[in-house]
DOTOR-644872 format. One line per field, with one value per residue (C-alpha): residue in three letters; y negated, x, z. Coordinates in nm, 4 decimals. Each point is the difference from the previous one (the first is absolute). Layout:
<recs>
gudo <- c(ALA:...);
north <- c(Y:...);
east <- c(X:...);
up <- c(Z:...);
</recs>
This chain:
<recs>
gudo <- c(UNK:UNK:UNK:UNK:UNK:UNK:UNK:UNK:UNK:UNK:UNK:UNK:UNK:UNK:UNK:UNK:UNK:UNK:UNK:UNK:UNK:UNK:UNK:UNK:UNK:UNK:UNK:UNK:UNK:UNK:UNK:UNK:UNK:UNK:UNK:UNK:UNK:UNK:UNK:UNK:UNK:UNK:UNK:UNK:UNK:UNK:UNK:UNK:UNK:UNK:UNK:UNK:UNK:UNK:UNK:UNK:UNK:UNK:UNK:UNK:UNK:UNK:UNK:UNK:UNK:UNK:UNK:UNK:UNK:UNK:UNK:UNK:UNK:UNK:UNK:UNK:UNK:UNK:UNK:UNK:UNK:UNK:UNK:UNK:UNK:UNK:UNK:UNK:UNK:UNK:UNK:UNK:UNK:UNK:UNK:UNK:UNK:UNK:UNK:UNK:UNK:UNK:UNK:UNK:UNK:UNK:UNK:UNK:UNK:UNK:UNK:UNK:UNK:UNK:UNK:UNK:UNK:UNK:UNK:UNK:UNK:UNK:UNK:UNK:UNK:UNK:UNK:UNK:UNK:UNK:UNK:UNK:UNK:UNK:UNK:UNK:UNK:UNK:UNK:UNK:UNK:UNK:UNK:UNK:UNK:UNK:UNK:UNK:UNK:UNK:UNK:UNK:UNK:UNK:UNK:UNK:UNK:UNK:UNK:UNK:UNK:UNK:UNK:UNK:UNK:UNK:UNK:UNK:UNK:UNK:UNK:UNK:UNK:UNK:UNK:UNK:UNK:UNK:UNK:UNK:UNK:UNK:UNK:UNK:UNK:UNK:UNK:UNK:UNK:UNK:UNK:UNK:UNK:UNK:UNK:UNK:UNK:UNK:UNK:UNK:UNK:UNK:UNK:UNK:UNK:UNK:UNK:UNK:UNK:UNK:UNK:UNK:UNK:UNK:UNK:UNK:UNK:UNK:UNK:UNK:UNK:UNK:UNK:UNK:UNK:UNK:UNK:UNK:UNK:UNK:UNK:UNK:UNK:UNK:UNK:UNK:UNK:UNK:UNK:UNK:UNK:UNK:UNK:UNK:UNK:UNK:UNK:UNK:UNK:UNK:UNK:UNK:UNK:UNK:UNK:UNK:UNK:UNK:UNK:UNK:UNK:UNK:UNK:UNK:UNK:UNK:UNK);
north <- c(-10.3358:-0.1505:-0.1317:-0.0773:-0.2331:-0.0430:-0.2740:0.0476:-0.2535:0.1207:-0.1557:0.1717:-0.3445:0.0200:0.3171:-0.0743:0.2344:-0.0476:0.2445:-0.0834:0.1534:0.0039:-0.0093:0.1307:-0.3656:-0.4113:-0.1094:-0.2264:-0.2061:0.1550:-0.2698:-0.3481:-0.0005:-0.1988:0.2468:-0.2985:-0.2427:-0.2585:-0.1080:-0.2628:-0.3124:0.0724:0.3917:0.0699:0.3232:0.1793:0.3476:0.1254:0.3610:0.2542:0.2779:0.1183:-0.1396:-0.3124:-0.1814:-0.3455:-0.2020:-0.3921:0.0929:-0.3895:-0.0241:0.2687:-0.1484:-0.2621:-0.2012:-0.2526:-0.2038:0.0880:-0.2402:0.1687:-0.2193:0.1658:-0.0491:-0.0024:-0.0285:0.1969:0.3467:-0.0122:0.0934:0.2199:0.0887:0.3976:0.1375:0.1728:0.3467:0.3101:0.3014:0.1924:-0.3528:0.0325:-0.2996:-0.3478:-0.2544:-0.3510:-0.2928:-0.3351:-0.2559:-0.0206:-0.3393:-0.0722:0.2592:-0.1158:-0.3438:-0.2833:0.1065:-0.2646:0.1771:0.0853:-0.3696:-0.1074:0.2731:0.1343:0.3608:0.1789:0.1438:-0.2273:0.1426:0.0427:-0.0053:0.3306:0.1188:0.2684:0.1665:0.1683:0.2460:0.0600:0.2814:-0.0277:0.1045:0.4006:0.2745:0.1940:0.1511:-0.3328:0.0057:-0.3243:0.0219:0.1315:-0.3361:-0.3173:-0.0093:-0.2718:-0.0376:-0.2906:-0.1413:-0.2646:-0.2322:-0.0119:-0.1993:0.0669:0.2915:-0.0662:0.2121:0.3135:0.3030:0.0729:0.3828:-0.0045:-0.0506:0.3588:0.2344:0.3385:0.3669:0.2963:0.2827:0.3085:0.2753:0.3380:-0.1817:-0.2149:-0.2498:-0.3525:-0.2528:-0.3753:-0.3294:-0.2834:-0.3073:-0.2348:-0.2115:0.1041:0.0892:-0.0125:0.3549:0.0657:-0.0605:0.1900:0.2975:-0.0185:-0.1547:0.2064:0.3554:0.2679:0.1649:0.3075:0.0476:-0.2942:0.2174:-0.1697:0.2177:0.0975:-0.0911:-0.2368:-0.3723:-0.1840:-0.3071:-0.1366:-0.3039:-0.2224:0.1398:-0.0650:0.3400:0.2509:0.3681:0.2727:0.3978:0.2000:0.3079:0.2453:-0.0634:-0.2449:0.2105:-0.1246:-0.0440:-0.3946:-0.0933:-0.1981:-0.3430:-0.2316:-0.2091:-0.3535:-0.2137:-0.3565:-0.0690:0.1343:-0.3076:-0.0919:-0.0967:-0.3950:0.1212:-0.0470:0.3131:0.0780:-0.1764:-0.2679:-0.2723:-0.0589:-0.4267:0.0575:0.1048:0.0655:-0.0111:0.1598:0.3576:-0.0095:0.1965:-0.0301:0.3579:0.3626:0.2862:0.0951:0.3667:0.0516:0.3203:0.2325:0.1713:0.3877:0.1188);
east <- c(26.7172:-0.2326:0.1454:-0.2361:-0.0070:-0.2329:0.0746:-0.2144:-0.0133:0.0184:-0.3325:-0.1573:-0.2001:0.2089:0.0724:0.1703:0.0337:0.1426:0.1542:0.3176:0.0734:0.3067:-0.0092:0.2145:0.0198:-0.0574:-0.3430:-0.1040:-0.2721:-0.2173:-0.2226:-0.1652:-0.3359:-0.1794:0.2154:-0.0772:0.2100:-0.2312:-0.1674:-0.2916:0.1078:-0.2817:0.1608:-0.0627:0.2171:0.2899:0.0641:0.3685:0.0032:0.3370:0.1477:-0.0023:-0.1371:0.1529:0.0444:-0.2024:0.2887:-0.1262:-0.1267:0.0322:0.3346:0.1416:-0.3296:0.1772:-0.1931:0.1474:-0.1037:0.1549:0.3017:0.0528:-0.1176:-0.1850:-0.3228:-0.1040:-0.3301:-0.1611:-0.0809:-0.2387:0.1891:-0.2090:0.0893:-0.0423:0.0947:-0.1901:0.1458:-0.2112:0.0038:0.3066:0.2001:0.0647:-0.1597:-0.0585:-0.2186:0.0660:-0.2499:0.0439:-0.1443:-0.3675:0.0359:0.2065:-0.2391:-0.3102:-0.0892:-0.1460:0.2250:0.2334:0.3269:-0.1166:-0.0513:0.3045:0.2648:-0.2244:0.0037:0.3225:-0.0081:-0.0268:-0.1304:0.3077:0.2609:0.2342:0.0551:0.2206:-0.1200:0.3090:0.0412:0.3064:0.1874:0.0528:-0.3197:0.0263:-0.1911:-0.0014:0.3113:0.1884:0.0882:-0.0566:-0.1496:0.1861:-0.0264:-0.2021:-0.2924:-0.0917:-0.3812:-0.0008:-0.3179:-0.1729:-0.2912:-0.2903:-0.3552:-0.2065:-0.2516:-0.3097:-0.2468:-0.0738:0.0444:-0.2343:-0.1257:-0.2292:0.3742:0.1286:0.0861:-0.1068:0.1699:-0.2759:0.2760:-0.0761:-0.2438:0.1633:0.3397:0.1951:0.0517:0.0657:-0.2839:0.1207:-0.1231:0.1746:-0.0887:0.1185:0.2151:0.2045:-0.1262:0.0657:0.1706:-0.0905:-0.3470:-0.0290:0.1095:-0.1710:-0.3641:-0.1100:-0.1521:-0.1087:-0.3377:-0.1385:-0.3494:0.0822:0.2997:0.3078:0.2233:0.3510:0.3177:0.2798:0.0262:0.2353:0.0722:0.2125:0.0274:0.0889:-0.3205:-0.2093:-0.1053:-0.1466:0.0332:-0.1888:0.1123:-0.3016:0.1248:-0.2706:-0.0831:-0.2723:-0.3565:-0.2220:-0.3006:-0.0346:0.0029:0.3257:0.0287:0.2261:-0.0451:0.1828:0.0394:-0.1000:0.2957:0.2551:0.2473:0.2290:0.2912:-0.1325:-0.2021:-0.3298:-0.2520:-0.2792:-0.2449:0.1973:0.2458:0.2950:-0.0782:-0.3912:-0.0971:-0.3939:-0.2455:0.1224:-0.1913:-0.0776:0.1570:0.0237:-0.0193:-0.0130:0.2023:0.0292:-0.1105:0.1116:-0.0543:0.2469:-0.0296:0.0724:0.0747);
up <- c(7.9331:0.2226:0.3659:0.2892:0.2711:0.2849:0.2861:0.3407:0.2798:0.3436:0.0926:-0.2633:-0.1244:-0.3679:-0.2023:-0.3579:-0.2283:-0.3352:-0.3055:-0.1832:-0.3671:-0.1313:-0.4061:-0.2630:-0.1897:0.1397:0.0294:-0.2947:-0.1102:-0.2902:-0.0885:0.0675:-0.0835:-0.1448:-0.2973:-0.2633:-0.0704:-0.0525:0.3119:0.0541:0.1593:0.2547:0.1623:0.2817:0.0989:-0.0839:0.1019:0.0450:-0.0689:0.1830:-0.0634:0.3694:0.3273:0.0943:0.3565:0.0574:-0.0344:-0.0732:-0.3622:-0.0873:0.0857:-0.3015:-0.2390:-0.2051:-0.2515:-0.2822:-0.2748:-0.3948:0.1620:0.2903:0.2660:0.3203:0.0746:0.3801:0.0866:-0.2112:0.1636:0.3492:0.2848:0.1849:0.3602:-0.1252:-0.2867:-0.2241:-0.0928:-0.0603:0.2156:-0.0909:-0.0357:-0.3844:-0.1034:0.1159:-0.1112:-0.0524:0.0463:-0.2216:0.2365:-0.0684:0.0766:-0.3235:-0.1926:0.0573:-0.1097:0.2232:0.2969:0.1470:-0.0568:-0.3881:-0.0219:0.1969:-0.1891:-0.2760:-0.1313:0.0829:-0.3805:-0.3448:-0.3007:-0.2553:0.2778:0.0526:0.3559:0.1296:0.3030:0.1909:0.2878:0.1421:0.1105:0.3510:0.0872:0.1980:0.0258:0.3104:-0.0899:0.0420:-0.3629:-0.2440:-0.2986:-0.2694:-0.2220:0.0169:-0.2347:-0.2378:-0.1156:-0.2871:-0.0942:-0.1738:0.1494:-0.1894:-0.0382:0.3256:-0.0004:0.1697:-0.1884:0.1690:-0.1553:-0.3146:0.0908:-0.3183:-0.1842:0.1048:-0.2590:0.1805:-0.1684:-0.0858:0.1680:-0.1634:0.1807:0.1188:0.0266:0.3053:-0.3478:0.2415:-0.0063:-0.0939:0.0853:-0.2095:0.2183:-0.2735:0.2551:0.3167:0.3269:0.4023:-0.0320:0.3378:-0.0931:-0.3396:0.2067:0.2742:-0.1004:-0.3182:0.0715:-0.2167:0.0885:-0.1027:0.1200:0.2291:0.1603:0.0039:-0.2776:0.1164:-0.2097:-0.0823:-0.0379:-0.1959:-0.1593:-0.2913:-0.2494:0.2663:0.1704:-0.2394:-0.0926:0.2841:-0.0948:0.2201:0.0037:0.1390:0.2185:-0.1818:-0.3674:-0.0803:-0.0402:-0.2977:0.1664:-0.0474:0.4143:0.0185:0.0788:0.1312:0.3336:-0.0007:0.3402:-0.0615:0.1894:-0.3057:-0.0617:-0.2530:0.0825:0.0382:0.2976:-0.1987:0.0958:-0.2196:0.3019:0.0460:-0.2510:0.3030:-0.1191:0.0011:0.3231:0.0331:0.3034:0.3072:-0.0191:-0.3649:-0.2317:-0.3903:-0.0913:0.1819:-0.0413:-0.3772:-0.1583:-0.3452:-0.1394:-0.1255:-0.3384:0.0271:-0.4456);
</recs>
């Protein structure tokens, strides 16, 4: 059942509008991505992913992280003055500080990296966050993870391990990236062209996003035009883009690569 409200001034300046749902079962988080568990001391972002739309509430306040004894650590996500949820408000994005990222910067000198290689974290959200229902989530949600070595190598494109889907067929086309990526990225940054039209179908991602896996809407033709376009700005989950390592910045205006076309093998 879906319940709407709209609220009007009198002087006409402010109209709100806004759409309540009412759900069968508690909101509840389904995953914190980076998936892994083994995150580079040098992350950037972590993405909480909901079960239904929530209300801005102070994310940082119900974000908890400890150490393997339990101890909080403050300081260690940016507090932005907005936060950073996507468009239906299922998912909100985290920011390390890039000051404690990146190296050279006075508060990476002052408190070093928020994340140690060989530590375990545990990355909690609590349950009093609401949805616009009113109602908390149904359970907090604990993401455990270990820090590892920094990553600072940008991803290897000539490492991809690229399916031949079968001709005549909707058989999914793989790409096995041979190390995690930005998810957000991976599904948003790598097209399929057929006679440089964009080809409809599905996107998804598995092996702690590692592995990309396309579904075309019409079977794949066998006439040898397919090819894959990949935006220089694909990350992994480090932050490093194929045009640009996130510690080796280059000349203002000059970028490393282009956009990528690999071609697709029809059999």
């Amino acid at each position: 059942m879906t319940l709407k409200t709209n609220l009007r001034i009198a002087t006409g300046l402010l109209c709100l509008s806004a759409s309540f749902q009412s759900w069968a079962q508690a909101p509840t988080v389904l995953n914190i991505y980076p998936s892994t568990q083994k995150i580079p001391e040098n992350v950037l972002r972590f993405y909480i992913q909901f079960s239904q739309p929530m209300q801005e509430m102070g994310i940082l306040q119900h974000v908890h992280l400890t150490d393997s004894e339990g101890h909080n650590l403050s300081g260690v996500f940016y507090e932005n003055q907005y936060e950073l949820w996507n468009n239906n408000r299922t998912k909100v994005t985290l920011i390390v500080d890039p000051g404690r990222v990146k190296t050279g910067l006075e508060a990476h000198e002052q408190m070093g990296r928020a994340f140690v290689a060989g530590q375990t974290y545990h990355l909690t959200v609590d349950n009093q966050l609401l949805n616009f229902a009113g109602e908390k989530l149904e359970k907090p949600y604990t993401k455990e993870f270990v820090g590892v070595t920094e990553d600072i190598t940008a991803p290897r494109i000539q490492n991809w391990r690229i399916s031949e889907p079968q001709h005549g067929t909707t058989e999914a086309l793989y790409i096995d990236f041979k190390e995690p990526l930005d998810h957000i990225s991976a599904q948003t940054l790598i097209k399929v062209l057929h006679h440089n039209h964009e080809v409809n179908g599905a996107v998804t991602l598995s092996q702690d996003e590692s592995v990309w896996q396309f579904t075309p809407s019409e079977p794949w033709q066998a006439d040898g035009t397919y090819e894959l376009i990949v935006n220089a700005q694909l990350e992994d989950i480090a932050s490093n883009s194929l045009d640009l390592a996130f510690e080796h910045p280059h000349k203002e205006g000059i970028r490393i690569i282009k956009d990528q076309r690999l071609p697709i093998h029809v059999r």
